[in-house]
matplotlib code that plots the C-alpha trace (Angstrom):
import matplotlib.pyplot as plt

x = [21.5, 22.9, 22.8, 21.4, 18.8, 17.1, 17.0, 15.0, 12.7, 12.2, 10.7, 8.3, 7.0, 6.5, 5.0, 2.2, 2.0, 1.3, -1.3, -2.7, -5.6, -7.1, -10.5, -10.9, -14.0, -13.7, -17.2, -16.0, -19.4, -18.9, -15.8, -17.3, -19.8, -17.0, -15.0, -17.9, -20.6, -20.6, -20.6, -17.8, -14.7, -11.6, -8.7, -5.0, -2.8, 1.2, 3.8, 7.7, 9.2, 11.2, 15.0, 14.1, 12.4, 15.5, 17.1, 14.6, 15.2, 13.5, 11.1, 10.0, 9.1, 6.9, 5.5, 4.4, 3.7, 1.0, -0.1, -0.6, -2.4, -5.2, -6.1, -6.3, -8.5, -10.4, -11.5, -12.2, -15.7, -16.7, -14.1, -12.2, -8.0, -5.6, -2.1, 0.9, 4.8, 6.5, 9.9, 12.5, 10.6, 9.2, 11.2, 8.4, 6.8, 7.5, 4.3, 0.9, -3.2, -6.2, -9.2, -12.7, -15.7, -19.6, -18.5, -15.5, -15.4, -14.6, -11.5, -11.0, -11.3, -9.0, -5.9, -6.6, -6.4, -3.4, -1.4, -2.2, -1.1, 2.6, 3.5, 2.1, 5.1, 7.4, 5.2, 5.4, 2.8, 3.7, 0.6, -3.3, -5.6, -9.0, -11.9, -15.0, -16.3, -19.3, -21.1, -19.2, -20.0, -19.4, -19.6, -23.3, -23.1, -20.6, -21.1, -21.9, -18.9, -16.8, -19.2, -19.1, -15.2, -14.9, -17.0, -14.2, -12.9, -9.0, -6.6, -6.5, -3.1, -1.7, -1.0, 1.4, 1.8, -0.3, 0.4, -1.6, -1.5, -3.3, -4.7, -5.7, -7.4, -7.4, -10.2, -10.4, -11.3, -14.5, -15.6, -15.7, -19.6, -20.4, -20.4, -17.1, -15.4, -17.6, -15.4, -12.4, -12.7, -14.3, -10.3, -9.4, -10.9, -10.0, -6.5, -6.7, -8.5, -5.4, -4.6, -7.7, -6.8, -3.6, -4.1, -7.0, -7.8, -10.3, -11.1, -11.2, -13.5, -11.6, -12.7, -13.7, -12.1, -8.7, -6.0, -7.1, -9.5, -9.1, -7.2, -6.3, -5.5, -3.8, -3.1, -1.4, 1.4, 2.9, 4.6, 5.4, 1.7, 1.2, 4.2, 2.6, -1.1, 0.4, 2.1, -0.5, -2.8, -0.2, -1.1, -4.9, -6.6, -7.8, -4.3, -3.5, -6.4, -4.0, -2.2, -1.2, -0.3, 1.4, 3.4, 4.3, 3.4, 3.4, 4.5, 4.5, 3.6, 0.5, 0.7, -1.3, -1.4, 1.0, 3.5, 3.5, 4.2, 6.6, 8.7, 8.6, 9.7, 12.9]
y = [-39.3, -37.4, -33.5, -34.6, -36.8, -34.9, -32.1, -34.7, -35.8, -32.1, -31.1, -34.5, -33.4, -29.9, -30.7, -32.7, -30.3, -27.4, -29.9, -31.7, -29.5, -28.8, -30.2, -28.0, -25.9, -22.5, -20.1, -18.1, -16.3, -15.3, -13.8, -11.6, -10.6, -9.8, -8.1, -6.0, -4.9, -2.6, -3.2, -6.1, -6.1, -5.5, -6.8, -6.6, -8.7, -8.3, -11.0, -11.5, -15.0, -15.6, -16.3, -20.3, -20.4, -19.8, -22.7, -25.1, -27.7, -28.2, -31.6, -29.2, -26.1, -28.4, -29.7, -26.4, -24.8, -28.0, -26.4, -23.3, -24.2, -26.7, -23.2, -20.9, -23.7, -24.3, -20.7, -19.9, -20.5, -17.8, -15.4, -14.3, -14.3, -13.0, -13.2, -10.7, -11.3, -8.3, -9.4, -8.0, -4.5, -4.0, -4.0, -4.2, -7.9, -10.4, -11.7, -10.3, -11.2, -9.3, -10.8, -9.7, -10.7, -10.3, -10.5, -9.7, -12.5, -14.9, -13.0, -12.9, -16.7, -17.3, -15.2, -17.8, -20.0, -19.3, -18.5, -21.9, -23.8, -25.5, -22.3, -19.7, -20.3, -18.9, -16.1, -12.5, -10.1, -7.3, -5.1, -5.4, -2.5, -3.2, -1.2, -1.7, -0.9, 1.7, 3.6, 6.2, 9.4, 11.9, 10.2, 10.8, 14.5, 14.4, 15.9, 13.3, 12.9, 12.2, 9.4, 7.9, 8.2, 6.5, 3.2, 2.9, -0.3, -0.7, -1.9, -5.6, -8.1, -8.8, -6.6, -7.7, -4.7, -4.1, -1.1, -0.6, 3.0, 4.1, 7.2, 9.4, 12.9, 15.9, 17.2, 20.0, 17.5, 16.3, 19.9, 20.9, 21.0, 18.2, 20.2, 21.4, 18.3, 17.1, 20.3, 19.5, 15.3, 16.4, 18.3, 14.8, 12.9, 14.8, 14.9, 10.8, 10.2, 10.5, 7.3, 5.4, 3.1, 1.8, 2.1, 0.1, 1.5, 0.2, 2.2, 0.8, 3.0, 2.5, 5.5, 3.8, 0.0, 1.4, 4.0, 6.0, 6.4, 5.1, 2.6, 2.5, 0.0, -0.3, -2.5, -2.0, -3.4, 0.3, 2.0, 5.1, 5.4, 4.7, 7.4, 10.0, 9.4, 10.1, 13.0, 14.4, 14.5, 15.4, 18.7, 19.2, 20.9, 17.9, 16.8, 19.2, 17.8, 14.8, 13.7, 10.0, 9.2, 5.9, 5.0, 1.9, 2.1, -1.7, -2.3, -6.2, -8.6, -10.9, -14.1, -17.1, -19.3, -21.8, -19.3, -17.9, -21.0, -21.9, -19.1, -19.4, -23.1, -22.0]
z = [0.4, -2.4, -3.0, -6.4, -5.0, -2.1, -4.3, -6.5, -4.2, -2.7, -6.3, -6.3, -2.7, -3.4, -6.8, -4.7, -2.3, -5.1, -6.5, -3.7, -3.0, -6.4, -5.6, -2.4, -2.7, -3.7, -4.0, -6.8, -6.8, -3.8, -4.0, -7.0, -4.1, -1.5, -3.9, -5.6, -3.0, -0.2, 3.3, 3.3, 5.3, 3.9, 6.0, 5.8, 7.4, 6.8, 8.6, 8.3, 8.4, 11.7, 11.4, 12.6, 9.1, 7.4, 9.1, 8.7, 5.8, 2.9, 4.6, 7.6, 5.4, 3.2, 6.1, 7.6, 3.9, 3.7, 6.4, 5.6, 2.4, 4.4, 6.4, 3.2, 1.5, 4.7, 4.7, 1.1, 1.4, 3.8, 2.9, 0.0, 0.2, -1.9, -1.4, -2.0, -1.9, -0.2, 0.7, -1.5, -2.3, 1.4, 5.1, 7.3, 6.2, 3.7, 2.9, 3.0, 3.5, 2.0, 3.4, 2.6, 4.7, 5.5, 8.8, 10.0, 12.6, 9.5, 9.0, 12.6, 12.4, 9.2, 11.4, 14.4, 12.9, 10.7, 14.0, 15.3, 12.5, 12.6, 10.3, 12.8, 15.1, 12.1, 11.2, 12.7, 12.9, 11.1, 11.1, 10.7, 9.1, 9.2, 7.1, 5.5, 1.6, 1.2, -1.9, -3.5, -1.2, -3.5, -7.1, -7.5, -7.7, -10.0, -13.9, -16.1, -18.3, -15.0, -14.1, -18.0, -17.6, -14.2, -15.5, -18.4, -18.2, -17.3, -19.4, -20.2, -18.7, -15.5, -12.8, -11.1, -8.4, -5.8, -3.3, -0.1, 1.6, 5.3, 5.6, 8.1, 7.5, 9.6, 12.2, 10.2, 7.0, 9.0, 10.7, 6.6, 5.1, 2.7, -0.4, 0.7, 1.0, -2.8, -4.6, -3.4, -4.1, -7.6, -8.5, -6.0, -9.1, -12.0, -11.0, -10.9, -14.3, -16.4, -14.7, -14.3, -17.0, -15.9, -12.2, -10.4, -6.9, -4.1, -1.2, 2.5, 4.9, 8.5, 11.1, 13.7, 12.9, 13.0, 13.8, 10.3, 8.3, 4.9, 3.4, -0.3, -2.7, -5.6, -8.6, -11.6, -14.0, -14.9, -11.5, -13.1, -14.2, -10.3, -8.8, -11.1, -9.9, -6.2, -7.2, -9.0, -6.1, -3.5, -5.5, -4.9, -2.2, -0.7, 0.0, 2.5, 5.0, 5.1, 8.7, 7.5, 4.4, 4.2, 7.3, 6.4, 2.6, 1.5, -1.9, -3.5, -6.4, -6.5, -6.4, -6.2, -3.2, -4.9, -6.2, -2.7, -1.5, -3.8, -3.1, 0.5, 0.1, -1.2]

ax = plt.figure().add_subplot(projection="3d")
ax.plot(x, y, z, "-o")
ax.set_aspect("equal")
plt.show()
């Protein structure tokens, strides 16, 4: 067969392997839940592609990319995935999974699964960080004008970049008194407002669920806005209670499960 012609025919079966599942079910409602409320589980899962997927041809990576797309759809009902490219801006994975959860064995179930699919073979585990989402601890006794300022919407458009950081705080972080630790996160906040608009953060609690305690993640379409948020509060009291910060960073693009798999097909 010509060069011409199996690259032909390797766009018709991708193109039906992009579109093939379009009328899988997917609980949109609950994935505003999962997203929104406290008390869901927030798992990241990060994997390289093995050297064998880099030889495969274009037939058996389709095959296993099919795959991988029946066991995302299969699971979108109990839990909520989002997908993230990696490769290119980070070394330690190439592709990565934010899974949130009422129950954390659904996640649990989603990475079984995805191991014991005809892609699992050609995916490596890269790292796992578990942690939950809870209420704001120290928002409510914040001044008023703070609370007004962190509702404001963020800017409208893509965002593209999404960052994940682990952290870990000190013992002497935890042996501080409450309203200790609520002074120091109020200069925490103020020092982050200047970027609330550009930047979107979620927070992961871990202690407990993981090796740290927190993990935090980021969106936004402007990574200067993003640098300059870090090294603002690098500078605030808070800051210096910190053991882990990072370690790996993970840094990537957001895609959907069909420009993730398009990409990984090439």
């Amino acid at each position: 067969m010509s060069r011409s012609r199996c690259a032909g025919l390797y766009a018709i079966v991708l193109c039906v392997l992009l579109g093939g599942w379009v009328s899988a079910s997917y609980a949109a409602a609950d994935r505003d839940k999962l997203l929104s409320e406290p008390g869901i589980y927030g798992t990241f899962a990060a994997f390289g592609l093995t050297e064998e997927w880099g030889r495969l041809d274009a037939p058996a990576k389709i095959a296993h990319l099919t795959a991988l797309k029946g066991v995302v759809e299969q699971h979108r009902e109990k839990v909520a995935i989002d997908l993230y490219l990696l490769r290119g801006l980070s070394d330690h994975a190439d592709v990565l999974f934010r899974i949130h959860a009422a129950d954390l064995r659904d996640s649990q179930k989603f990475l079984v699964d995805l191991h014991a699919s005809p892609m699992g073979r050609y995916l490596k585990g890269a790292g796992v960080l578990n942690g939950m989402s809870k209420k704001a601890n120290y928002v409510p006794g914040f001044p008023d004008q703070m609370k007004a300022d962190l509702k404001t919407a963020s800017e409208p458009g893509p965002v593209p970049y999404a960052i994940v950081i682990p952290i870990r705080k000190s013992a002497e972080w935890w042996a501080l008194d409450q309203e200790k630790r609520a002074v120091m996160m109020k200069e925490h906040t103020e020092a982050a407002l200047p970027y609330h608009k550009t930047v979107k953060r979620k927070l992961y609690h871990s202690s407990g669920l993981d090796d740290l305690d927190f993990i935090t993640y980021f969106e936004t379409s402007n990574l200067e806005d993003f640098h300059n948020l870090i090294l603002s509060l690098e500078k605030v009291k808070e800051f210096q209670y910190t053991r882990r910060f990072g370690h790996p960073t993970l840094l990537g693009t957001s895609k959907s499960l069909d420009q993730l798999i398009e990409t990984l097909a090439q």
